[in-house]
C-alpha positions as CSV (number, residue, x, y, z in Angstrom):
1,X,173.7,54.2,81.4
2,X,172.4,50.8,83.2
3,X,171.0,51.6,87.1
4,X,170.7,49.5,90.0
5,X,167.1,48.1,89.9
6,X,165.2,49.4,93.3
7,X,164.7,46.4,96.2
8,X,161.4,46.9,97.5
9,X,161.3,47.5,100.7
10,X,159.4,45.2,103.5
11,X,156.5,46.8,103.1
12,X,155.7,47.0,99.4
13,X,157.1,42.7,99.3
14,X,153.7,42.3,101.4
15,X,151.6,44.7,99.1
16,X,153.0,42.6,96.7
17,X,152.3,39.1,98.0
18,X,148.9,40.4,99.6
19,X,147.7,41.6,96.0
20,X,148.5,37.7,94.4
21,X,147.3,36.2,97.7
22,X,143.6,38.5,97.2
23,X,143.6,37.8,93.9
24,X,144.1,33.8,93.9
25,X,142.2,33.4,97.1
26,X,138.3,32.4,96.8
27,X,135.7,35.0,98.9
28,X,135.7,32.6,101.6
29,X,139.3,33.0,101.9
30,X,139.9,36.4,102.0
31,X,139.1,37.2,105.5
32,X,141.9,35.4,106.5
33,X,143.9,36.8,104.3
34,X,143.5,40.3,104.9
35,X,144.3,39.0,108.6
36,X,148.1,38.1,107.6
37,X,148.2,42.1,106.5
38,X,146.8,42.6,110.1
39,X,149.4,40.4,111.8
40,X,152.4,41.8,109.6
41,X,151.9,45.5,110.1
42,X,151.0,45.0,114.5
43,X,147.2,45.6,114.3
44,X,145.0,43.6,116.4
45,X,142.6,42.9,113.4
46,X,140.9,44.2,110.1
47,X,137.5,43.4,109.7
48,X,135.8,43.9,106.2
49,X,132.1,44.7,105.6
50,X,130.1,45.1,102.5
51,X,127.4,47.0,102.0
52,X,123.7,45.1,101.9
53,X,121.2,45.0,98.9
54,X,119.1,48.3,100.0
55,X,122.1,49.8,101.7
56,X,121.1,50.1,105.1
57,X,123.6,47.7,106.8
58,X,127.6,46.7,106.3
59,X,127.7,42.9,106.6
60,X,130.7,41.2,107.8
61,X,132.4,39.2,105.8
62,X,133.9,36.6,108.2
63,X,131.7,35.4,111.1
64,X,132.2,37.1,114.6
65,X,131.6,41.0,114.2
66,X,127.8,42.4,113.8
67,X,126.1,43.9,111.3
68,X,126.7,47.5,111.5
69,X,123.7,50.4,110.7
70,X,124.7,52.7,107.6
71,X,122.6,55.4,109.6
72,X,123.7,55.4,113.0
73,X,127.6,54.1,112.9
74,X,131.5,55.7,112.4
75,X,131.3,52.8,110.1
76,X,128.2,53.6,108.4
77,X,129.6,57.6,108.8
78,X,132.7,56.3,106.7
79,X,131.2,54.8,103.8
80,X,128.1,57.5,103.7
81,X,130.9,60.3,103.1
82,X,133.3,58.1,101.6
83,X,136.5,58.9,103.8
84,X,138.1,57.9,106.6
85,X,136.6,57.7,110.3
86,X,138.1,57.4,113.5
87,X,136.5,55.1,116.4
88,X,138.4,55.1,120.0
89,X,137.5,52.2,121.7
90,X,138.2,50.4,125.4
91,X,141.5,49.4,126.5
92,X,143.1,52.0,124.7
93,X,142.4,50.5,120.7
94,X,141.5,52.8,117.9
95,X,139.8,51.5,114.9
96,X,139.8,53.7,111.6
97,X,136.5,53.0,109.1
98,X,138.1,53.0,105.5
99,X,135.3,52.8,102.4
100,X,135.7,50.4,100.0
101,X,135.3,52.0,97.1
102,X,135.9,50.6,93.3
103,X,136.0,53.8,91.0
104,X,133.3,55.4,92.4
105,X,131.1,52.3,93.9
106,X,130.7,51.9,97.4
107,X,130.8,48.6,98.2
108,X,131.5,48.8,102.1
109,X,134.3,49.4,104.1
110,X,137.3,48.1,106.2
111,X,138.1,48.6,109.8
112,X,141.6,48.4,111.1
113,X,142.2,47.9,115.4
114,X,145.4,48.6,116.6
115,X,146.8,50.5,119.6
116,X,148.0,53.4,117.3
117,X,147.8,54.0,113.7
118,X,150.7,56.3,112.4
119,X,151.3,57.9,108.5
120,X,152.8,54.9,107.2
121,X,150.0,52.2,108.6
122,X,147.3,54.7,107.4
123,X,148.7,54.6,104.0
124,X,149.1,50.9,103.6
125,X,145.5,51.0,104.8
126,X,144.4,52.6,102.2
127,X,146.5,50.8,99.7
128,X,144.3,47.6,101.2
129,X,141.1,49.0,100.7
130,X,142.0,49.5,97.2
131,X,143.1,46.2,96.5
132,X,140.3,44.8,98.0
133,X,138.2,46.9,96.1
134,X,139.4,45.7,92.8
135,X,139.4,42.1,94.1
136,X,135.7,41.9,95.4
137,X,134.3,43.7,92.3
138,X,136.5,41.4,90.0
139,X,135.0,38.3,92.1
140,X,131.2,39.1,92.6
141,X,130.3,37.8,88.9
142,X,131.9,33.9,89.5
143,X,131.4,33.8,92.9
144,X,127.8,33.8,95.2
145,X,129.1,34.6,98.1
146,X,128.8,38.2,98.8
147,X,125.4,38.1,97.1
148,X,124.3,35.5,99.6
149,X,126.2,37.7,102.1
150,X,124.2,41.2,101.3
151,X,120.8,39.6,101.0
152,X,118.3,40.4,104.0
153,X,115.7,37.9,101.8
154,X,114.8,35.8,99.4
155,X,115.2,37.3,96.1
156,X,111.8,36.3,93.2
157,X,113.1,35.2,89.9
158,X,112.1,38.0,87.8
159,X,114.0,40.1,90.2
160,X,116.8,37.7,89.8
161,X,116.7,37.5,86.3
162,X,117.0,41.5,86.0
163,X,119.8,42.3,88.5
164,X,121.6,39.5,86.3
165,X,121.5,42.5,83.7
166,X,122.1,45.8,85.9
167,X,125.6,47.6,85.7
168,X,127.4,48.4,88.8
169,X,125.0,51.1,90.7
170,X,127.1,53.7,90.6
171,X,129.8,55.0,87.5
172,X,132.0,57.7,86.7
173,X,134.9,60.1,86.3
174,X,136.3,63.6,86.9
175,X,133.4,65.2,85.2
176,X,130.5,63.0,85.7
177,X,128.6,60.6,88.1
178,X,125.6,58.4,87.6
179,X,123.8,56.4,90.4
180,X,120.6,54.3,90.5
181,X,118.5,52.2,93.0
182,X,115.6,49.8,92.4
183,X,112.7,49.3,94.9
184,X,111.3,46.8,96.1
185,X,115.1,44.6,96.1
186,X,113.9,41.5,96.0
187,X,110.8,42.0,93.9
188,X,111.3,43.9,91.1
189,X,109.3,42.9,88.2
190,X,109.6,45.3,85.1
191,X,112.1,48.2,86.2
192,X,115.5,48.6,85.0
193,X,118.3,50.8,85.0
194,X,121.8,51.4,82.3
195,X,124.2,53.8,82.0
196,X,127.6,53.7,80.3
197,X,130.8,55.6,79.6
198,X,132.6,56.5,76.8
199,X,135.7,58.5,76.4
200,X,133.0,61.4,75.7
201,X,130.1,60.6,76.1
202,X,127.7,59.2,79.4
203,X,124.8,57.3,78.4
204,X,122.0,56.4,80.2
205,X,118.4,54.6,80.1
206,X,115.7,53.9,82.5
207,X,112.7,51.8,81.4
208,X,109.3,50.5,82.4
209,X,108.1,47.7,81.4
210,X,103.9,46.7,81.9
211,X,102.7,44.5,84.5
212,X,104.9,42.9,87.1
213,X,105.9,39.3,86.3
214,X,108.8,37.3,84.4
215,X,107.0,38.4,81.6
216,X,107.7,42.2,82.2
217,X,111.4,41.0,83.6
218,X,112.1,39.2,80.1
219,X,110.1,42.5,78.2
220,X,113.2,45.1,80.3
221,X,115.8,42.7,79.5
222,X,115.0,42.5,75.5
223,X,115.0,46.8,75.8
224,X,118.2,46.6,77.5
225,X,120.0,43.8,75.3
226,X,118.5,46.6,72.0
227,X,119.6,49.8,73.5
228,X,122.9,47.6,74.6
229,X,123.8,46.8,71.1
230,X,122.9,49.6,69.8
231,X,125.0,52.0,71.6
232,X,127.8,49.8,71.0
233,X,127.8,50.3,67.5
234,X,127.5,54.1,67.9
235,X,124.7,54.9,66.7
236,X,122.6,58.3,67.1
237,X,119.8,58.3,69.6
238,X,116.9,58.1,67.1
239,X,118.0,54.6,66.1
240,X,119.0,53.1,69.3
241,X,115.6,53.8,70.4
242,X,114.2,52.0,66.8
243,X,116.4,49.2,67.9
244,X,114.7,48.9,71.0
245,X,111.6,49.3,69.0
246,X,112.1,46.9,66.4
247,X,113.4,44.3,69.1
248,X,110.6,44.4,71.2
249,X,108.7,44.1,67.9
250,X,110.1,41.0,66.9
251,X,110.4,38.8,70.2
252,X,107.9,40.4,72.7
253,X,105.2,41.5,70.1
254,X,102.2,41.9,72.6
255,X,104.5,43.7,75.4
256,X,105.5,47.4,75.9
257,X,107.6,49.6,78.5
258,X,108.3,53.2,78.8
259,X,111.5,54.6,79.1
260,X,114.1,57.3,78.4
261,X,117.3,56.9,76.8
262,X,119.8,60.1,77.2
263,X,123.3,61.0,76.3
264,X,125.3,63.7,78.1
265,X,128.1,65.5,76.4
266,X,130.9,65.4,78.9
267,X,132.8,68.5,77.7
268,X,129.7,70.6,77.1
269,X,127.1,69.2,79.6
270,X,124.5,69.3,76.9
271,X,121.9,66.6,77.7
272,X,120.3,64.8,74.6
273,X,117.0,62.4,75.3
274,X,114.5,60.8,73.7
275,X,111.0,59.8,75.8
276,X,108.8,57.1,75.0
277,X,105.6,57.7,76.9
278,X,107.9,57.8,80.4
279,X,107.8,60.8,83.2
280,X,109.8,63.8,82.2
281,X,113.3,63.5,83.8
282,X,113.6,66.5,86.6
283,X,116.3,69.1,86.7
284,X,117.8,69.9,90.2
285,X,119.8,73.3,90.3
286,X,121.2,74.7,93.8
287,X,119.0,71.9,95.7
288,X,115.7,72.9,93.8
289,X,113.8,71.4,91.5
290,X,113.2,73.5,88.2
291,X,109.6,73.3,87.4
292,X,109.2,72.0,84.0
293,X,112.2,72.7,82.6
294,X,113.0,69.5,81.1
295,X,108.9,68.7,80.3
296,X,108.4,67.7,76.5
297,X,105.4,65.9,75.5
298,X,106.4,62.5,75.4
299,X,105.9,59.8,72.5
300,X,104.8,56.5,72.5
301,X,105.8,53.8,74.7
302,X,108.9,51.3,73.0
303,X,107.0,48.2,71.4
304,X,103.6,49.8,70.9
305,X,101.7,48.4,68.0
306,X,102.6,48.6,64.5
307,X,101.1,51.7,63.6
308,X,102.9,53.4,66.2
309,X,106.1,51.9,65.6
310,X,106.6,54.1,62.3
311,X,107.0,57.4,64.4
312,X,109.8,59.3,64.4
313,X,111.6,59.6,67.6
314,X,112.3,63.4,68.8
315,X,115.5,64.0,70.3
316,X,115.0,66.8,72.8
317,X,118.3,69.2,74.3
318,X,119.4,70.7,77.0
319,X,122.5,72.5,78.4
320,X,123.3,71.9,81.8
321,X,125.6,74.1,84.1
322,X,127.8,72.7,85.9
323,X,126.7,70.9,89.3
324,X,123.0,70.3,88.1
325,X,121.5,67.2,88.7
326,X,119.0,65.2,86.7
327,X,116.7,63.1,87.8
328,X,115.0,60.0,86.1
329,X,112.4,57.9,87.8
330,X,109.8,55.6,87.3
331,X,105.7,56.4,88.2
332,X,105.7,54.0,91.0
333,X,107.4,56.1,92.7
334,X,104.5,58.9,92.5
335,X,101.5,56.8,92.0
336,X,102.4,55.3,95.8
337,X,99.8,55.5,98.7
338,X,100.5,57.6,101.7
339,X,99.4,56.2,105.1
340,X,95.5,57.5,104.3
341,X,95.7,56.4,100.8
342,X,96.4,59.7,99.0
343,X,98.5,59.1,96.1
344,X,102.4,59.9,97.0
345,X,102.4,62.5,93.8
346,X,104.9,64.8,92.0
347,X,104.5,67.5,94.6
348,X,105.5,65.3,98.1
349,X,108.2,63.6,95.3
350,X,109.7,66.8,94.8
351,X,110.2,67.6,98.4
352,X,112.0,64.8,99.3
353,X,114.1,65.4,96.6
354,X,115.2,68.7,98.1
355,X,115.4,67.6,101.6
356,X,117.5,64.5,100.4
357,X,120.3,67.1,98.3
358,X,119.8,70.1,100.5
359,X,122.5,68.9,102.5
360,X,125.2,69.1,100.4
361,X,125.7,64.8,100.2
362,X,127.4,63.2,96.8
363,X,125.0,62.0,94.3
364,X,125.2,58.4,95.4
365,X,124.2,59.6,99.6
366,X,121.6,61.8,98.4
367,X,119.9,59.2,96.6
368,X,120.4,56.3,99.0
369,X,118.7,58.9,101.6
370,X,116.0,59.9,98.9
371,X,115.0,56.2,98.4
372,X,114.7,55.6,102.2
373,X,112.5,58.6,102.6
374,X,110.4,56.8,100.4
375,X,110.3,53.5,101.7
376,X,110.2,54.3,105.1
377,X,107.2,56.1,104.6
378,X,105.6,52.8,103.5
379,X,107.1,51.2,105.6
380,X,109.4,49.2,103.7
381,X,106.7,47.7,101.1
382,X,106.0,48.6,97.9
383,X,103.1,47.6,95.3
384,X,105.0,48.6,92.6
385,X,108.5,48.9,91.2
386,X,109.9,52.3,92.4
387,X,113.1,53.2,90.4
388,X,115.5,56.4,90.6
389,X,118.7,57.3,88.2
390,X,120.3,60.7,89.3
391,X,123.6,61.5,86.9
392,X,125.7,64.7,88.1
393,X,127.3,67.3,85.7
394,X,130.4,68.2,87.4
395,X,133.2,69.2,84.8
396,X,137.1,69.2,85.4
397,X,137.4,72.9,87.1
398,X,134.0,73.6,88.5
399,X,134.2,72.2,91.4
């Protein structure tokens, strides 16, 4: 039996039309618009904001509104604990602070001013932020604009050249999340960052490469590109990390990084790594730090000389319990210099680690918060790449 097709009402026609207008429209254009939304539905305007670089300030997108502090804001409040915020203002006008999230990457929020939002406005809100989500993330790699828009500085070519290669910061699902930051933003020379999801599986890699040039930039991208490929073709972790090996081998013979590769088990939480002369990951359980648990002596750095290159690489396991943490970092975060020159070390590390999860934030808040510590106590400059990766075990059920 044949039905009556459904008419849209009025208000899904404009979800409609705004969804082909945001997807046709250029970055420039979109301000305006997500202004027809505003005018449709009676609110005064909607301002969107994306997120900068080092994630301390939401940057308009259309000129007019300020740049608003990630610390000290109901903006910044609404896109640090990704949900909605409520800001009364004069004359009566409320604004509510949606984040713009695309699975789970922040990438800034919206603001909506009206006299009065009700059920039904809140929702197609939401609905907005989602769409724009989608549509900013699907624009960022064909368009500079909002990289020009969430750069403070002038970024150095290696730097450039890496980012060019980094996945989205943040990944995940229902039973896992991975996050990363790189320091200093625009002068990263051999740090880098992956991690990956399969239907099963989350894969993830930090490396190190020596020095801090192009050279070192083009030594992390030829490790990425091997590990890359070699994940692709689902391989087991002791020959993804050969085909790191053997690529470094064959285009950057005189070059070398650290690094560890990992695979979690989704369903099981058991944690599988191999470590090539790189810090031992840490293992965060009820905001502490487990002393040593996930320490194994570590084997030689990826591209070391030839007769290096013929060891066999040791996969080391562990099961995790639900909610623990891991932690992956480079050594320039330890080997900084406090204020009288003392080196930064595992110990002070460590603590800031715990203040930063003690307070119950997502992965993604709790690392942002963790990098500041760390930068603000050098004040904001770095001699050496400083990188974190922190994936979350959190399994359908446990939560």
């Amino acid at each position: 039996m044949l039905t009556q097709p459904r008419v849209p009402g009025p208000g899904e026609q404009l979800l409609e039309q705004l969804l082909a207008a945001a997807h046709a429209a250029t970055p420039v254009e979109l301000p305006a618009v997500v202004q027809q939304f505003a005018d449709a539905y009676g609110l005064d305007r909607i301002d969107v904001f994306l997120v900068d670089l080092q994630q301390r300030y939401l940057v308009p997108l259309s000129e007019g509104p300020p740049a608003l502090a990630v610390d000290t804001t109901v903006a910044g409040s609404a896109y640090r604990a990704h949900e909605l915020r409520l800001e009364e203002l004069s004359h009566g006008r409320i604004t509510i602070w949606l984040p713009l999230i695309d699975g789970v990457e922040r990438l800034g929020v919206i603001g909506a001013t009206a006299p009065g939002i009700d059920g039904v406005l809140l929702r197609r809100c939401r609905t907005l932020a989602s769409i724009l989500a989608m549509v900013i993330t699907s624009k960022r790699a064909s368009s500079d604009t909002f990289a020009r828009l969430t750069r403070a500085e002038t970024m150095r070519l290696p730097a450039e050249m890496l980012r060019a290669f980094l996945p989205p910061r943040t990944i995940g699902n229902s039973a896992v999340i991975s996050t990363a930051v790189l320091e200093p933003a625009y002068d990263i020379g051999g740090d880098a960052f992956d991690h990956s999801l399969t239907a099963s599986t989350l894969h993830v890699a930090i490396l190190d490469a020596m020095g801090h040039s192009l050279l070192s930039g083009l030594t992390t991208a030829v490790a990425m590109a091997g590990c890359r490929n070699a994940r692709r073709a689902k391989v087991e972790l002791p020959e993804l990390v050969d085909n790191v090996q053997y690529a470094l081998a064959q285009w950057l013979p005189e070059q070398f990084c650290t690094g560890i590769l990992a695979q979690l088990d989704l369903a099981g939480g058991v944690l599988r790594w191999c470590n090539c002369g790189h810090p031992p990951p840490l293992l965060i359980r009820d905001h502490r730090v487990l002393d040593r648990v996930l320490e194994r002596t570590p084997q030689p750095p990826l591209g070391t000389p030839a007769m290096l290159a013929d060891a066999r690489w040791e996969v080391h396991e562990e099961a995790l319990q639900p909610g623990d943490r891991v932690l992956m970092y480079t050594d320039g975060v330890t080997e900084l210099r406090t204020g009288g020159g003392a080196e930064y070390g595992l110990e002070r590390f460590t603590d800031s680690i715990i203040r930063a999860t003690a307070a119950g934030e997502s992965a993604p808040e709790a690392l942002r918060q963790l990098i500041h510590s760390i930068l603000d106590r050098q004040d904001n400059q770095l001699r050496d790449d400083a990188t974190l990766l922190l994936l979350e075990w959190l399994p359908p059920g446990s939560r």
